[in-house]
LODREN-231406 format. One record per residue: chain; residue number from 0; z, y, x of N, C-alpha, C, O in turn; residue in three letters. Coordinates in nm, 3 decimals. Each point is the difference from the previous one (the first is absolute). Layout:
<rs>
  chaine  num     n_pz     n_py     n_px    ca_pz    ca_py    ca_px     c_pz     c_py     c_px     o_pz     o_py     o_px  residu
       A  NUM        Z        Y        X        Z        Y        X        Z        Y        X        Z        Y        X     ALA
...
</rs>
This chain:
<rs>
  chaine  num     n_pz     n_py     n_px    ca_pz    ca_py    ca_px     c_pz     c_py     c_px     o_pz     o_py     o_px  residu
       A    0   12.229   18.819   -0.616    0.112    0.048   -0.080    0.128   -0.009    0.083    0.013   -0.099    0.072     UNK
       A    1    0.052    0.162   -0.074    0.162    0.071    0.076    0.081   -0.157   -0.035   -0.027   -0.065   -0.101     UNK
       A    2    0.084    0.040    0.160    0.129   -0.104   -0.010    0.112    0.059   -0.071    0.089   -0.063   -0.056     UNK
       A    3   -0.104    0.224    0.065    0.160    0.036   -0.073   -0.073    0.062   -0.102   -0.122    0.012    0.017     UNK
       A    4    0.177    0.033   -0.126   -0.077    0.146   -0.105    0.061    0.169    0.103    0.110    0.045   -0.033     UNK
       A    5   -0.177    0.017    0.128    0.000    0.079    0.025   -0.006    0.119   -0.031   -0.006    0.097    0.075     UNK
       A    6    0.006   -0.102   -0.226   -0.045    0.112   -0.119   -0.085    0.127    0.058    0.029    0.116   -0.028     UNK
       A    7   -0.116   -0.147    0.096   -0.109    0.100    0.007   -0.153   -0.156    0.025    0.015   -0.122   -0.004     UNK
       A    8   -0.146    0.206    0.028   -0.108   -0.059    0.032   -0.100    0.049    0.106   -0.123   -0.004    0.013     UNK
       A    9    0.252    0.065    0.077   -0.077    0.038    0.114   -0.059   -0.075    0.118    0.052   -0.112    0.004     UNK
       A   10   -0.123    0.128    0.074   -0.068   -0.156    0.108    0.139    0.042    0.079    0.067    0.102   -0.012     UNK
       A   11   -0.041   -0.247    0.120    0.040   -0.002    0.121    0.128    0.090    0.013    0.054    0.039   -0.103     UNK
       A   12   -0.013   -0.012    0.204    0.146    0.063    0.063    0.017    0.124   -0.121    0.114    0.040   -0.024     UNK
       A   13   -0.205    0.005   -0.032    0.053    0.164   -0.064    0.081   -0.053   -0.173    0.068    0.066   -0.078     UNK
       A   14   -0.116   -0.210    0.072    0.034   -0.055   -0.122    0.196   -0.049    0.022    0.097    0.002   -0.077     UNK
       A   15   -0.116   -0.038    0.215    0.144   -0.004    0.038    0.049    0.109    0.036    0.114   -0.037    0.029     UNK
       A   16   -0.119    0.173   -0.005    0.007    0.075    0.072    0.085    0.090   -0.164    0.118    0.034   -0.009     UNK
       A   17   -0.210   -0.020   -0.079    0.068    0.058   -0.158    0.117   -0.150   -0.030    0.114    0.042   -0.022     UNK
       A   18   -0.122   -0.189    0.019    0.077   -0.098   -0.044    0.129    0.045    0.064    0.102    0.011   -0.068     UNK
       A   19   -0.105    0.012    0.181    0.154    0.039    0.107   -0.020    0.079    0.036   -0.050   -0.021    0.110     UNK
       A   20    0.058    0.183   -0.143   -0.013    0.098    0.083    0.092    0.057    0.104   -0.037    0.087    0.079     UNK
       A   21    0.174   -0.145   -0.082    0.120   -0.007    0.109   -0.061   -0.060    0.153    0.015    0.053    0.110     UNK
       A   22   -0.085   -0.173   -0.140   -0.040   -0.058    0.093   -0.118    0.041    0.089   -0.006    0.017    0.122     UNK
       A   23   -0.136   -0.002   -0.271   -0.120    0.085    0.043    0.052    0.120    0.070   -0.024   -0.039    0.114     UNK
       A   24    0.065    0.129   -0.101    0.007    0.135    0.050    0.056   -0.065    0.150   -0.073    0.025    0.096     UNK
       A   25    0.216   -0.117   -0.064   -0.026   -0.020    0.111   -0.153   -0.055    0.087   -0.029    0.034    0.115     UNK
       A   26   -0.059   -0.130   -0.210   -0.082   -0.033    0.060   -0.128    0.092    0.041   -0.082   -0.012    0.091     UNK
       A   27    0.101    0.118   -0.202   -0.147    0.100    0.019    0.068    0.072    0.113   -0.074    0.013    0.098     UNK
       A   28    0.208    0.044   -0.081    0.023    0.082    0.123    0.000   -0.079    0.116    0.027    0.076    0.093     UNK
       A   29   -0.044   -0.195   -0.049    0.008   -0.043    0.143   -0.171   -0.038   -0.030   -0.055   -0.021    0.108     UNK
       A   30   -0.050    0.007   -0.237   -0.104    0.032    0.092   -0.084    0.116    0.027   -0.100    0.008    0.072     UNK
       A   31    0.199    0.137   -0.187   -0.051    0.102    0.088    0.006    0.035    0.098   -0.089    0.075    0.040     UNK
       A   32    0.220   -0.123    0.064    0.058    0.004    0.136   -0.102   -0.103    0.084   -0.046    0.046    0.104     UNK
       A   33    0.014   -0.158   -0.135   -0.025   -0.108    0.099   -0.160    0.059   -0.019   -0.049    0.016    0.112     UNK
       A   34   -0.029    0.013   -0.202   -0.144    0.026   -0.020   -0.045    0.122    0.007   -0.119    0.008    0.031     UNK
       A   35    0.189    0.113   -0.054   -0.061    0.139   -0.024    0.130    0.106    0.093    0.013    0.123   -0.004     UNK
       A   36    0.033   -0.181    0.048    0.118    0.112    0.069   -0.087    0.032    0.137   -0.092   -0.075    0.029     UNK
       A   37    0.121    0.178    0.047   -0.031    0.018    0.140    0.036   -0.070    0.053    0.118   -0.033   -0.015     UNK
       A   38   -0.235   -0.053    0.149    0.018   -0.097    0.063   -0.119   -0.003    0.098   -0.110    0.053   -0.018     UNK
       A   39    0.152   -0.125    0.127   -0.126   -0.010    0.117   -0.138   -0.108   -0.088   -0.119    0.024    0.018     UNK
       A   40    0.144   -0.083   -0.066   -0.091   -0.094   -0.061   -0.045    0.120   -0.100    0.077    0.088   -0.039     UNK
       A   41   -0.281   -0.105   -0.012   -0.005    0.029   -0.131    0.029   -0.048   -0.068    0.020   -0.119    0.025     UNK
       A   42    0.011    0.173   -0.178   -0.004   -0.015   -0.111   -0.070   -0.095   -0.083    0.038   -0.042   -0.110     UNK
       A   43   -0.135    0.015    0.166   -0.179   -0.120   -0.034    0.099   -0.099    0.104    0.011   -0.107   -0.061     UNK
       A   44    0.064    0.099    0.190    0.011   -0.065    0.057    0.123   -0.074   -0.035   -0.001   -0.121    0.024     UNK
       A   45    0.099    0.171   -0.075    0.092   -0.067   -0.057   -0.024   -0.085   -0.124    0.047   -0.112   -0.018     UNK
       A   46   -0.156    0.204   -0.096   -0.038   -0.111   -0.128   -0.071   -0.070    0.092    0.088   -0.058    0.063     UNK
       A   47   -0.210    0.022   -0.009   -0.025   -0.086    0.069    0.081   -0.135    0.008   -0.032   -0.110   -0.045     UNK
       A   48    0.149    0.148    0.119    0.104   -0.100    0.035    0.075   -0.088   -0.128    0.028   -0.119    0.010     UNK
       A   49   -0.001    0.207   -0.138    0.036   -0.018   -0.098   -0.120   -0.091   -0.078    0.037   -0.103   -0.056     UNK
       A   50   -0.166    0.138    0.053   -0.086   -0.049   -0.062    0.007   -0.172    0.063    0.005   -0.104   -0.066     UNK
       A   51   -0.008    0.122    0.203   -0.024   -0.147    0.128    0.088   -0.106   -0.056   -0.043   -0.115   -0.006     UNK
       A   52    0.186    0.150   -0.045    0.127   -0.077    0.009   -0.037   -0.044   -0.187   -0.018   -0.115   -0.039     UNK
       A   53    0.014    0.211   -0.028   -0.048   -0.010   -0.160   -0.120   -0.145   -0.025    0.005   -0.097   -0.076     UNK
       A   54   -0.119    0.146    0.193   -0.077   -0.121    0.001    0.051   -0.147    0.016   -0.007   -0.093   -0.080     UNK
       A   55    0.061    0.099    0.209    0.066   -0.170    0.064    0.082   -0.001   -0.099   -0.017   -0.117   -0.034     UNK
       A   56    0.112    0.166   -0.055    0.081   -0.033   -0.069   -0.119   -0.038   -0.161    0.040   -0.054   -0.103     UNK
       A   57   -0.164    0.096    0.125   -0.036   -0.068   -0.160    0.019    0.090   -0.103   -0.022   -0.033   -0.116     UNK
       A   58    0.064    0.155    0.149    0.074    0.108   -0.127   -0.108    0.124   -0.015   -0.024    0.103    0.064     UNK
       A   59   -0.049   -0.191   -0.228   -0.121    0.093    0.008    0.000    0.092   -0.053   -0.083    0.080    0.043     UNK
       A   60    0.163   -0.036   -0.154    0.032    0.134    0.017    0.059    0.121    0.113   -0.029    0.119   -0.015     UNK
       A   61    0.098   -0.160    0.106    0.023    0.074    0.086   -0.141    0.032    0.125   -0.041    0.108    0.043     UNK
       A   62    0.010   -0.205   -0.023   -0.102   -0.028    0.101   -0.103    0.088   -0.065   -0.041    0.084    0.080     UNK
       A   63   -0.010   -0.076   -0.190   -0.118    0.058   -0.050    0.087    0.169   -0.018   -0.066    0.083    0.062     UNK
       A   64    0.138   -0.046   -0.102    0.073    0.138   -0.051   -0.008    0.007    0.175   -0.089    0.071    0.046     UNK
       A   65    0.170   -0.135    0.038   -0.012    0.094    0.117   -0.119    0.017    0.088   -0.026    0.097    0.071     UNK
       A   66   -0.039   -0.201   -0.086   -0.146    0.036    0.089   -0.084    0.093   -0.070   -0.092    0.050    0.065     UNK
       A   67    0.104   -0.020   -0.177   -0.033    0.155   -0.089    0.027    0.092    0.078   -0.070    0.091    0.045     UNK
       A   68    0.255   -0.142   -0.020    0.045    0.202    0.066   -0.034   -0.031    0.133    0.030    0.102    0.062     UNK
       A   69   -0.079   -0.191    0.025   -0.042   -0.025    0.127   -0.141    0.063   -0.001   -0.033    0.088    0.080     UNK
       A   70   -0.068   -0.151   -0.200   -0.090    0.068    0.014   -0.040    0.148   -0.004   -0.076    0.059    0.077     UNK
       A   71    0.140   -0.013   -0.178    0.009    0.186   -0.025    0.045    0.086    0.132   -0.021    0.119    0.024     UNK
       A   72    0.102   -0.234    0.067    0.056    0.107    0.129   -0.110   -0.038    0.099   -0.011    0.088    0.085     UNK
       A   73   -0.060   -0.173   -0.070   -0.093   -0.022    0.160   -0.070    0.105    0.047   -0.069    0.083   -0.059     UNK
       A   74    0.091   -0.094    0.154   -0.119    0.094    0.067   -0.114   -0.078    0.003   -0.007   -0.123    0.009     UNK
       A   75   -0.090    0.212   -0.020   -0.098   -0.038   -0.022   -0.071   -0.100    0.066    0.067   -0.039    0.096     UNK
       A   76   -0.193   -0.032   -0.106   -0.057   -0.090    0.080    0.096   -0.169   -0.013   -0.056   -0.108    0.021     UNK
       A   77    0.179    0.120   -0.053    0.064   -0.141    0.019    0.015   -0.034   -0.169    0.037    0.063   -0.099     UNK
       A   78   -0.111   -0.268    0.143   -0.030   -0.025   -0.130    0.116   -0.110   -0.011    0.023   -0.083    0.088     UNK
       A   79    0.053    0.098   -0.222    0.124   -0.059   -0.031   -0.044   -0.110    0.002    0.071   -0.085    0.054     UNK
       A   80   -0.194    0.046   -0.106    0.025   -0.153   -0.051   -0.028   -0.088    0.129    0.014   -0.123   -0.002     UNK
       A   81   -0.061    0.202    0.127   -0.003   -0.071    0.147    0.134   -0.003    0.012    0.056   -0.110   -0.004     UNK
       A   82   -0.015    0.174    0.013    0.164   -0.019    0.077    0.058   -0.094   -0.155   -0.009   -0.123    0.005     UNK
       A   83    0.045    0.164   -0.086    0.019   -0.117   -0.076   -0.026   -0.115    0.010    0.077   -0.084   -0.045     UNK
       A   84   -0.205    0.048    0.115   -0.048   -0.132   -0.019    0.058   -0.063    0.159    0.060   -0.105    0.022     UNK
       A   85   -0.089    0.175    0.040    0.018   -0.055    0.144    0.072    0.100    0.080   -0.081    0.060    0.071     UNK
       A   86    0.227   -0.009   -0.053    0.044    0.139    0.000    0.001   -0.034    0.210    0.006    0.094    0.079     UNK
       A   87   -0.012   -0.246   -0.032    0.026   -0.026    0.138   -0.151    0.091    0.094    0.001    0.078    0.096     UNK
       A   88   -0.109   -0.133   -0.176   -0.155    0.103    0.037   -0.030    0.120   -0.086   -0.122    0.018   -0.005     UNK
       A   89    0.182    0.057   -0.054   -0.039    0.102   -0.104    0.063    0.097    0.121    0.098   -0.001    0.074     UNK
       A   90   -0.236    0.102   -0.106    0.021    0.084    0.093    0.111    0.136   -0.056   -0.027    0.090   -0.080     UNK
       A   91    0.136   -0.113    0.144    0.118    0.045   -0.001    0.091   -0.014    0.130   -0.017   -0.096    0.076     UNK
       A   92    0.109    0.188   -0.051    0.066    0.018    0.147    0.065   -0.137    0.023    0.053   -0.063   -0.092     UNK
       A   93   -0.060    0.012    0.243    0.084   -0.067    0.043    0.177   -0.045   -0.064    0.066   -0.101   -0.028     UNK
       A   94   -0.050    0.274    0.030    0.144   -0.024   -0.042    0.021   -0.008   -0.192    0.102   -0.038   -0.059     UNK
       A   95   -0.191    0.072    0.017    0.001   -0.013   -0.125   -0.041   -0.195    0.001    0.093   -0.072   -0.037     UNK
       A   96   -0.169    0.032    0.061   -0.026   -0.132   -0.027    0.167   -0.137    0.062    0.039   -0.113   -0.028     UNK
       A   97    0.006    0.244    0.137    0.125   -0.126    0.039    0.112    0.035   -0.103    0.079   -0.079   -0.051     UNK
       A   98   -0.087    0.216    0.030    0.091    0.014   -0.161   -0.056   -0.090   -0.104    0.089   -0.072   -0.044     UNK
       A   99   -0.160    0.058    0.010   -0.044   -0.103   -0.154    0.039   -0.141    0.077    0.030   -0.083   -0.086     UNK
       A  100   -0.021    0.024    0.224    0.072   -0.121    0.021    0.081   -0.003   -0.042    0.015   -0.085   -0.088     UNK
       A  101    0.087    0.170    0.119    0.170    0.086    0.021    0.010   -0.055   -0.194    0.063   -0.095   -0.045     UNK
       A  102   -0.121    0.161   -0.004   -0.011    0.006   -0.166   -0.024   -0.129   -0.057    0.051   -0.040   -0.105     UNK
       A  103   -0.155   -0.042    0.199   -0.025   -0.131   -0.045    0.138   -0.126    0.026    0.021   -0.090   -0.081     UNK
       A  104    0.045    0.108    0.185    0.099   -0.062    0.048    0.115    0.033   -0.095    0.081   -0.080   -0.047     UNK
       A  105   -0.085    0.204    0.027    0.155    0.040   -0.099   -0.055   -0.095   -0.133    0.078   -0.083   -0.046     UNK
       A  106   -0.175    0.096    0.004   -0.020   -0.081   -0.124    0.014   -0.086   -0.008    0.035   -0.035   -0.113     UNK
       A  107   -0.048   -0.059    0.203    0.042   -0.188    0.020    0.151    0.012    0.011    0.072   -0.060   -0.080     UNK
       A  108   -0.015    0.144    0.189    0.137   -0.008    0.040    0.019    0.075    0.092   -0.063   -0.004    0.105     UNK
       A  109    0.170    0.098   -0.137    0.063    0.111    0.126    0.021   -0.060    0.096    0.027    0.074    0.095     UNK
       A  110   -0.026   -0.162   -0.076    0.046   -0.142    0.096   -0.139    0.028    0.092    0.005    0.006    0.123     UNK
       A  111   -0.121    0.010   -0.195   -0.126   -0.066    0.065   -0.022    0.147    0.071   -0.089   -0.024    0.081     UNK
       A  112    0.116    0.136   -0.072   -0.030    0.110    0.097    0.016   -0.069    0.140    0.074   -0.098   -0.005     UNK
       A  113   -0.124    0.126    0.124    0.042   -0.099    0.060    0.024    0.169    0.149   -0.054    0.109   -0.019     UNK
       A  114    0.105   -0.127    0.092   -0.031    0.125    0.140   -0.098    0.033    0.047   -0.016    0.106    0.060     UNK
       A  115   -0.117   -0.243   -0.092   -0.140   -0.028    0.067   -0.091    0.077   -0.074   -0.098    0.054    0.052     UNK
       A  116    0.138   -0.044   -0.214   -0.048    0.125   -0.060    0.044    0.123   -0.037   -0.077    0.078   -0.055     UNK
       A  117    0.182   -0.052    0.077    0.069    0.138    0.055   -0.038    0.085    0.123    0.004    0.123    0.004     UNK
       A  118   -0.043   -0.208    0.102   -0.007    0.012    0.135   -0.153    0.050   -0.008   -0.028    0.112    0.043     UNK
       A  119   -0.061   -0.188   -0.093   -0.138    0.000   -0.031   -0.026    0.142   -0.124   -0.103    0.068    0.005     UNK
       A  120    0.196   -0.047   -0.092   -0.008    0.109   -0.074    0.043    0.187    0.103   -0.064    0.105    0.009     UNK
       A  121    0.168   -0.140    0.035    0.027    0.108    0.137   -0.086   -0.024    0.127    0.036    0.050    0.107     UNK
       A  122   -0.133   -0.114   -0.115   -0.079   -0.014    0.138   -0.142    0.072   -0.054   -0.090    0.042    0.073     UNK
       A  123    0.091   -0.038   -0.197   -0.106    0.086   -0.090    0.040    0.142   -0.069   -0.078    0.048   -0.082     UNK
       A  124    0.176    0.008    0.109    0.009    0.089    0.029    0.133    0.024   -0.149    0.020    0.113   -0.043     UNK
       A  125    0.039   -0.209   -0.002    0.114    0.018   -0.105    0.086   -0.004    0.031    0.053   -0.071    0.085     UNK
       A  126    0.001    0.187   -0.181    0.162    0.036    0.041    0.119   -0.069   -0.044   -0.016   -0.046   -0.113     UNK
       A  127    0.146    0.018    0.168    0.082   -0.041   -0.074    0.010    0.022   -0.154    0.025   -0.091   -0.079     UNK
       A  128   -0.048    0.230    0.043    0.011    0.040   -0.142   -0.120   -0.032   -0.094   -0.005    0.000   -0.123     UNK
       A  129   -0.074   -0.023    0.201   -0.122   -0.049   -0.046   -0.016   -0.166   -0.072   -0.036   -0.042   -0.110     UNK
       A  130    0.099   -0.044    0.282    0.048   -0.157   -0.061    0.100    0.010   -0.152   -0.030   -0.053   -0.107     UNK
       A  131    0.118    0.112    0.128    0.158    0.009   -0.087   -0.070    0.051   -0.133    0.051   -0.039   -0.105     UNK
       A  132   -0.171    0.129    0.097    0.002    0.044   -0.123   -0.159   -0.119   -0.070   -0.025   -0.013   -0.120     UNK
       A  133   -0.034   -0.037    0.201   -0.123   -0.125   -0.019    0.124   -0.102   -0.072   -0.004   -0.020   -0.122     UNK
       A  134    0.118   -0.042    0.211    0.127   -0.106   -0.049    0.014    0.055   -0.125   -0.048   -0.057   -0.098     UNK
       A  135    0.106    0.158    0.090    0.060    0.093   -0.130   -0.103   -0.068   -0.152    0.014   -0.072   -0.098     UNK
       A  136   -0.135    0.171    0.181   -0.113   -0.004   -0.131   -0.019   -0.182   -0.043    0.022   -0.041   -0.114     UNK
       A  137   -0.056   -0.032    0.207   -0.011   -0.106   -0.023    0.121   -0.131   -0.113   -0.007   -0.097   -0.076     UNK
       A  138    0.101    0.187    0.141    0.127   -0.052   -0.070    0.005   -0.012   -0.129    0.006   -0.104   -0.067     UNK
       A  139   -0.010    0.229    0.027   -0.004    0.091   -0.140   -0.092   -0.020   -0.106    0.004    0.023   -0.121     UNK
       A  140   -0.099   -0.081    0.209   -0.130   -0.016   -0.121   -0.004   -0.132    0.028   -0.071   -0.028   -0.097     UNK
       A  141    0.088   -0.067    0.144    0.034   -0.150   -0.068    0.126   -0.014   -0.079   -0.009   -0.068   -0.102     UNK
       A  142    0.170    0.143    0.143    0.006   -0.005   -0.163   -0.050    0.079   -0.167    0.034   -0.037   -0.113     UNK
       A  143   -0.119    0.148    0.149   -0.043    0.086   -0.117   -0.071   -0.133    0.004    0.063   -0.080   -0.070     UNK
       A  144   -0.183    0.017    0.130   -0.071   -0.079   -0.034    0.043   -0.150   -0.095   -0.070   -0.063   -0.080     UNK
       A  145    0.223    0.035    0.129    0.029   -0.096   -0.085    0.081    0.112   -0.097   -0.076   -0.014   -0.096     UNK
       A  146    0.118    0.058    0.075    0.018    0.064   -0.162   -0.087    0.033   -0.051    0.047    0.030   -0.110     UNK
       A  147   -0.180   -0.005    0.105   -0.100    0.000   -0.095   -0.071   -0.114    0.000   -0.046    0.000   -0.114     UNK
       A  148    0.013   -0.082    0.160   -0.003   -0.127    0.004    0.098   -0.119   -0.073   -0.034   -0.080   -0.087     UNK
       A  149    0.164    0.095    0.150    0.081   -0.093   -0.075    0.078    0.068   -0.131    0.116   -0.030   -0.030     UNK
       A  150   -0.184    0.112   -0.032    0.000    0.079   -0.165   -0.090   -0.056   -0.042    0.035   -0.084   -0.083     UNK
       A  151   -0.176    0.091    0.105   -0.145   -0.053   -0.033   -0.058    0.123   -0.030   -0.070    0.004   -0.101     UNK
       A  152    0.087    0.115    0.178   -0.005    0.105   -0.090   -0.123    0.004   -0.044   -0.050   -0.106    0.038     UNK
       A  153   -0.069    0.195   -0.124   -0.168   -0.026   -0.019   -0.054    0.103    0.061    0.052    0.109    0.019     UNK
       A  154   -0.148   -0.142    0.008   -0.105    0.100    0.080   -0.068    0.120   -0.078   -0.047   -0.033   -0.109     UNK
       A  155    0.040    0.099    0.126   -0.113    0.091   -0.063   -0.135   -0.044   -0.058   -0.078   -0.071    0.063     UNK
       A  156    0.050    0.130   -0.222   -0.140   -0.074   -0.007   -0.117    0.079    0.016   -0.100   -0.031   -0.064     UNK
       A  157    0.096    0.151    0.157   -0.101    0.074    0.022    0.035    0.014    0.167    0.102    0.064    0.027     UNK
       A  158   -0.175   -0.115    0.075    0.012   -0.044    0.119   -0.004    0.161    0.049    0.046    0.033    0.109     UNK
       A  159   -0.110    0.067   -0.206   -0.028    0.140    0.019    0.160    0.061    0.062    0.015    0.091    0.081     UNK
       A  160    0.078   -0.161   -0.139    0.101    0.093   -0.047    0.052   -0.008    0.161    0.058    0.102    0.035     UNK
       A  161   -0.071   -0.226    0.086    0.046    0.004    0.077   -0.034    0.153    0.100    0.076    0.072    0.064     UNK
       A  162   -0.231   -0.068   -0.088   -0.034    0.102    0.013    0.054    0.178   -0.005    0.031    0.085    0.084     UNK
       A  163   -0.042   -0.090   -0.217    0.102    0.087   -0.040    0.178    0.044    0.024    0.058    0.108   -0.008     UNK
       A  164   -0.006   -0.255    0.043    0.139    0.004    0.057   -0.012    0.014    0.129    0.108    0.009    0.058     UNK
       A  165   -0.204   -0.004    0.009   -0.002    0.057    0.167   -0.031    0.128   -0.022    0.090    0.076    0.035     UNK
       A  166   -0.192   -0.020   -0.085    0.009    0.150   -0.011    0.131    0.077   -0.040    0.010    0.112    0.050     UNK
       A  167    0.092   -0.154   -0.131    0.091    0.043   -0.018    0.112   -0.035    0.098    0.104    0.065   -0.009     UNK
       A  168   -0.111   -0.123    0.066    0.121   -0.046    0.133   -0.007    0.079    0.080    0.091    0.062    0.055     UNK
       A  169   -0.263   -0.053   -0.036   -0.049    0.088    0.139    0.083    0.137   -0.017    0.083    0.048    0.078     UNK
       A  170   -0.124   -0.004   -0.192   -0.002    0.141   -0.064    0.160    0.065   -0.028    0.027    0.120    0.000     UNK
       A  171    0.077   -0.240   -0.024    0.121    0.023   -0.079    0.118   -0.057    0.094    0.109    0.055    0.008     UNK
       A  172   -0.146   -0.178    0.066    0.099   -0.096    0.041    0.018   -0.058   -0.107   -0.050    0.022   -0.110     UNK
       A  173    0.170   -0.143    0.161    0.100   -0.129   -0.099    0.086    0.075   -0.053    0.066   -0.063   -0.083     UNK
       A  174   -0.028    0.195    0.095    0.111    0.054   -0.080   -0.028   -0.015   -0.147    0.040   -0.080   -0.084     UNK
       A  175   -0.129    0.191    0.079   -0.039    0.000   -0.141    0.068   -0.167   -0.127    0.069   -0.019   -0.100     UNK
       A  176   -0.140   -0.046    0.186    0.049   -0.156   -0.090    0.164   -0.006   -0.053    0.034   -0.078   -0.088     UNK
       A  177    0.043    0.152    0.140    0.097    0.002   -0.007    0.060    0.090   -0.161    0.081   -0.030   -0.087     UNK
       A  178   -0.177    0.153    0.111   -0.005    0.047   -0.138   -0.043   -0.061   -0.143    0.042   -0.007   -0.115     UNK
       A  179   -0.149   -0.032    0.191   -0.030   -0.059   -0.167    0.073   -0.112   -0.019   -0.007   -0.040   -0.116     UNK
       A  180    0.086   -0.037    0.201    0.069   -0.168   -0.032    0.120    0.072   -0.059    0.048   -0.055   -0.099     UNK
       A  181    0.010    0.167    0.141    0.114    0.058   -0.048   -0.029    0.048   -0.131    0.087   -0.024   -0.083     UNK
       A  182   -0.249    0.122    0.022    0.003    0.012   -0.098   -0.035   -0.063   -0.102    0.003    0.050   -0.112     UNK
       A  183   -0.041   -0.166    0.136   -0.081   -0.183   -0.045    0.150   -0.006   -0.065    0.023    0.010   -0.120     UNK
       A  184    0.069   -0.026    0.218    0.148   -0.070   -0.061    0.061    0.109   -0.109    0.046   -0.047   -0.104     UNK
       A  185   -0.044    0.139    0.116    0.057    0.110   -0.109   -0.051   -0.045   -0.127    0.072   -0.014   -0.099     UNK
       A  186   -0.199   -0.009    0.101   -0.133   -0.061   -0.135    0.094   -0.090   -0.062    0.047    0.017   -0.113     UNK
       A  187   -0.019   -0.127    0.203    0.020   -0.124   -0.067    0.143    0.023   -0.029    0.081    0.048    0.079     UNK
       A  188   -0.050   -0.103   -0.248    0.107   -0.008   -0.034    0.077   -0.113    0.001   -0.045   -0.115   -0.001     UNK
       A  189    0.160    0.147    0.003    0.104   -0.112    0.016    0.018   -0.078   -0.063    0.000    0.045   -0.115     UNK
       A  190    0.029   -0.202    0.118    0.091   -0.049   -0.124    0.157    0.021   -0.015    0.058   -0.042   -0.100     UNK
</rs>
């Protein structure tokens, strides 16, 4: 149960997302930018990163919703729950595995990036924009992760639905969310 009355009963971030929609809309547009915009990284490769940081942080709604949209983008043959489980031997690129360090370090502390894994991430073939936007993503989703977390927000009770909310991400982007939190708030009347 929510710590605040959020006057809706939606799971996770979309329940905050209609509660503050001033705020939600900034948050859905920096992760249509940081997750689905054109970029040298895929798309699977950025949730990836998002899913990695969601995990170490404990935030199981996010972690489970994004390794959904991680899963719907893979190319084929690569199995999530290897790289999930062990992302250092999961067969995945060099430079993708020193990015999920990059991601793991921002999550303890921006502090903890260190040159030795920067150096080691560009010696595998990543770009400046590549590090800056791994920092970015990593950033962003430990705090989405503590705002749905430190709300209590609830999970979904059909594990299906995570399912279903990756098909629609794939299909639509994070914009969309923006509509319905805007037309969620019109619903609800004022006191």
């Amino acid at each position: 149960m929510p710590h605040i009355d959020l006057g809706n009963d939606l799971p996770g971030i979309r329940s905050l997302l209609i509660y503050q929609p001033e705020t939600g809309k900034q948050i859905v547009e920096m992760a249509e930018t940081l997750l689905r915009a054109p970029n040298s990284l895929e798309r699977w490769e950025r949730e990836l990163i998002a899913t990695h940081v969601s995990e170490l942080n404990e935030c199981q709604f996010c972690a489970t919703s994004h390794a959904a949209f991680t899963a719907a983008q893979l190319p084929g043959g690569l199995d999530l729950q290897a790289v999930r489980a062990d992302p250092a031997s999961a067969l995945i690129t060099d430079k993708l595995k020193a990015l999920l360090d990059i991601a793991a370090a921002v999550q303890r502390s921006g502090r903890e990036v260190t040159t030795e894994l920067v150096d080691r991430a560009k010696a595998a073939g990543a770009t400046d924009r590549e590090i800056h936007d791994t920092v970015l993503i990593a950033a962003a989703f430990c705090m989405v992760n503590r705002y749905v977390d430190g709300l209590a927000t609830t999970l979904p009770e059909d594990p299906q639905s995570y399912t279903i909310g990756a098909e629609t991400i794939i299909a639509n982007g994070y914009l969309p969310l923006i509509n319905a939190a805007e037309a969620h708030a019109e619903e609800v009347p004022t006191a």
